[in-house]
C-alpha positions in Angstrom: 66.4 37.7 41.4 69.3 39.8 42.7 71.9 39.4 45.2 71.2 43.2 46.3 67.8 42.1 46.7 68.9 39.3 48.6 70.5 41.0 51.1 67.6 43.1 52.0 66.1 40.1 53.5 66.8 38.3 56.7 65.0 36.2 58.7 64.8 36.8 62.3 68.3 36.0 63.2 69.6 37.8 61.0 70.5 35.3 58.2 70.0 35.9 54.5 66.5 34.6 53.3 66.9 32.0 50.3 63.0 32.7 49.0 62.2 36.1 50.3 59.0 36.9 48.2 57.5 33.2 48.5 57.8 34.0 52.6 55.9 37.1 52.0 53.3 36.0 49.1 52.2 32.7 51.4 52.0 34.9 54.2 49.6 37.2 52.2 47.6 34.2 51.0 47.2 33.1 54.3 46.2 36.1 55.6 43.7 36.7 52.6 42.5 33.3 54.1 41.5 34.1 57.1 40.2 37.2 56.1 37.9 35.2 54.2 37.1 33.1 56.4 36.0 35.7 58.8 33.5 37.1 56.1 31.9 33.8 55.9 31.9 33.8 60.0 30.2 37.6 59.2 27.8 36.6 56.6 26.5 33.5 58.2 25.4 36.0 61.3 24.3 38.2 58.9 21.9 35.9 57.7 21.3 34.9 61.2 20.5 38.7 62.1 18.1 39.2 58.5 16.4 36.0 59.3 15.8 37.4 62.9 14.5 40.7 61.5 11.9 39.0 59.2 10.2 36.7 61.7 10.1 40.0 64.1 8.5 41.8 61.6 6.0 38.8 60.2 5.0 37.9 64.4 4.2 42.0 64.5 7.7 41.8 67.1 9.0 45.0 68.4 10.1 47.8 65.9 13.6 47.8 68.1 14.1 43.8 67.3 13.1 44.4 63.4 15.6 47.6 63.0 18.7 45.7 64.9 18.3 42.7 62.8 17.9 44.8 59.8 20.8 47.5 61.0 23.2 44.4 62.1 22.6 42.4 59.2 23.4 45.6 56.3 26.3 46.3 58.2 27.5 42.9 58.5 26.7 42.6 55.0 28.7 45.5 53.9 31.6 43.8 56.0 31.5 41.1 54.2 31.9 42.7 50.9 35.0 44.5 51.9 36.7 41.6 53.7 36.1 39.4 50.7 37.9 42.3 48.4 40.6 42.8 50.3 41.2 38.9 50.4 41.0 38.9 46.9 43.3 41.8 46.8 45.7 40.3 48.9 45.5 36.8 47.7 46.2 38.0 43.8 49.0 40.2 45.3 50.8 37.4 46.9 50.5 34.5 44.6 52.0 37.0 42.1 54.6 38.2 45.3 55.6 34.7 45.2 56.3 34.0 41.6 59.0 36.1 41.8 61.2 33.7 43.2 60.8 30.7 40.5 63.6 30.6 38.4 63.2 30.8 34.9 65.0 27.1 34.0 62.2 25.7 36.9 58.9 25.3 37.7 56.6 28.3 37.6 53.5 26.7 40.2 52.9 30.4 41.5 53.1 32.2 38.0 50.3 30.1 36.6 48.2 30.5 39.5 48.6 34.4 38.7 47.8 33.7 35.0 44.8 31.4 36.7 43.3 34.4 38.7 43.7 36.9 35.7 41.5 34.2 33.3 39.1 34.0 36.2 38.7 37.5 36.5 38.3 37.9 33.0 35.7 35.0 32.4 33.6 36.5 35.6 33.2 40.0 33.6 32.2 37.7 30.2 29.9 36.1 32.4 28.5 39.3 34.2 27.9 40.5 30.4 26.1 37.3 29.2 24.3 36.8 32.6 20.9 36.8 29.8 22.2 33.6 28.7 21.8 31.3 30.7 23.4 28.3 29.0 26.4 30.3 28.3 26.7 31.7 31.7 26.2 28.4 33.3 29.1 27.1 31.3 31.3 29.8 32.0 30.4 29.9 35.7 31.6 25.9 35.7 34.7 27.1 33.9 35.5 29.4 36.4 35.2 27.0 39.5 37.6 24.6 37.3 40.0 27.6 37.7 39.4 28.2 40.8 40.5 24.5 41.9 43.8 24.6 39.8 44.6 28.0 41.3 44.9 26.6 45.0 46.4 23.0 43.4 49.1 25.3 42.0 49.5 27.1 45.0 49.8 24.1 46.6 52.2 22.5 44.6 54.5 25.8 44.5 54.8 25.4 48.4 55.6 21.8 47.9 58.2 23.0 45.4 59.9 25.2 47.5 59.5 22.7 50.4 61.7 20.6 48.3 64.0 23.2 47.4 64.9 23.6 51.1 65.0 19.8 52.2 62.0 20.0 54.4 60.0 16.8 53.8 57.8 17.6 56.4 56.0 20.2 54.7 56.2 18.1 51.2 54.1 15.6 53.2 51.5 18.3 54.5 51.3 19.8 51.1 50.5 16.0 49.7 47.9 15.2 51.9 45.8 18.8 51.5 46.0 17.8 47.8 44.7 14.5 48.7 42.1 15.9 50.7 41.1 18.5 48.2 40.6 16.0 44.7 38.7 13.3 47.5 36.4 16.3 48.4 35.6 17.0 44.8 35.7 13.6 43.4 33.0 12.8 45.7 31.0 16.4 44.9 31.5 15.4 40.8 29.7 11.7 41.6 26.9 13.4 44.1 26.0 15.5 41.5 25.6 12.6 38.5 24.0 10.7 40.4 21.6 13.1 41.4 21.2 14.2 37.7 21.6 10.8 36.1 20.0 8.0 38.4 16.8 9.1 40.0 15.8 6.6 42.6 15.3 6.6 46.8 18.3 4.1 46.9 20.2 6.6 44.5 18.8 9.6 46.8 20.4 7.8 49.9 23.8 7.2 48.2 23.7 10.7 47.1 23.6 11.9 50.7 26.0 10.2 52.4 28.2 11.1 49.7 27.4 14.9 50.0 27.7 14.4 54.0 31.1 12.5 52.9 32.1 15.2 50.6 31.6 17.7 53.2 33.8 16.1 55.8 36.7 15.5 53.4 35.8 20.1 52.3 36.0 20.6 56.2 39.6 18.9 56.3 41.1 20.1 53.6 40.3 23.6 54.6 41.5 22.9 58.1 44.5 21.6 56.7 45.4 24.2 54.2 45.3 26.3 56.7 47.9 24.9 58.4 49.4 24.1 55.4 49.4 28.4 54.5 50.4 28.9 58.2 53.4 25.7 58.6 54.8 27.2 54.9 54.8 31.4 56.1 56.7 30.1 59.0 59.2 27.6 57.6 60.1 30.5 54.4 60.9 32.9 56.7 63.3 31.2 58.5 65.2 29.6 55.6 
């Protein structure tokens, strides 16, 4: 990176930004984010709305409450499709935005997440094309999700990085606890699933529940907390 790119780039008083493109690729991830986050909002009331429309129409309802429901629930829908775009637009733009500033003799947490999406995006076309198979796709599909969980630990780890790099231990102990969050979350999802598959029981049924509900707790806070995490990080990189 440049010194007369350098010097492009203050913060806001005035000073020159050590990691310019990190403060703007984390604030792009965040917001991509939230973005989707709100299309999640929009397509739960979406399916609110379609559900709404369909008991209407099976209970011989008004033909006013059957075309809202059906009208609010399209055009949430198509909301949903374009807020989820974007975010994915303007998440693969920023990781890549914030790869810029690894240098080449360190660690490249960012740049691999780039390299990450690009496989992802690649394996979901493979996987659009062999959607007949459904062995192959099934495979590919769990492929992807693998990727899709070392892309946000490698985002996660490149904010520790540069955490580091700036002395702020604070947000090296945030980053470490999202991490912690997110493989606890998982590791409990993996063992659900076997022992749903495997062990086929009531007492295994039970266990499996309360360590999907468990599972889903530990999803809720890490979400909550990377978040933060994405929030704390866009804040702390532009005033280095």
């Amino acid at each position: 990176m440049s010194l007369g790119f350098i010097t492009h780039n203050h913060n806001a008083g005035g000073e020159i930004m050590k990691f310019p493109n990190v403060a703007d690729g984390v604030k792009k991830i965040y917001t991509a984010e939230i973005l989707s986050l709100i299309a999640s909002i929009c397509g739960f009331v979406a399916l609110v709305l379609g559900i709404f429309a369909i008991a209407s129409a099976a209970l011989a309802d008004s033909f006013v409450g059957v075309l809202a429901g059906g009208i609010g629930a399209a055009v949430l829908g198509i909301a949903v499709l374009v807020l989820l775009l974007i975010s994915f637009i303007l998440g693969i733009v920023g990781v890549n935005r914030a790869s810029k500033d690894e240098d080449e003799s360190g660690k490249h947490y960012f740049k691999l997440a780039f390299y990450m999406i690009i496989g992802a995006i690649v394996l979901s076309l493979v996987s659009g094309a062999l959607s007949s198979n459904a062995t192959v796709k099934a495979f590919i599909d769990a492929i992807s999700s693998g990727i899709q969980l070392a892309t946000t630990c490698l985002i996660i780890y490149g904010i520790r990085d540069f955490a580091e790099k700036i002395n702020d231990t604070e947000l090296v102990a945030k980053a470490k606890n999202v991490i912690t969050f997110l493989v606890a979350s998982q590791v409990l999802a993996i063992i659900t699933k076997a022992l749903s598959d495997i062990l086929k029981s009531t007492v295994t049924t039970a266990i499996s529940i309360v360590l999907a509900v468990a599972s889903l707790i530990f999803s809720i806070i890490y979400y909550v907390l990377y978040l933060k995490l994405l929030s704390t990080a866009k804040k702390t990189f532009e005033k280095a």
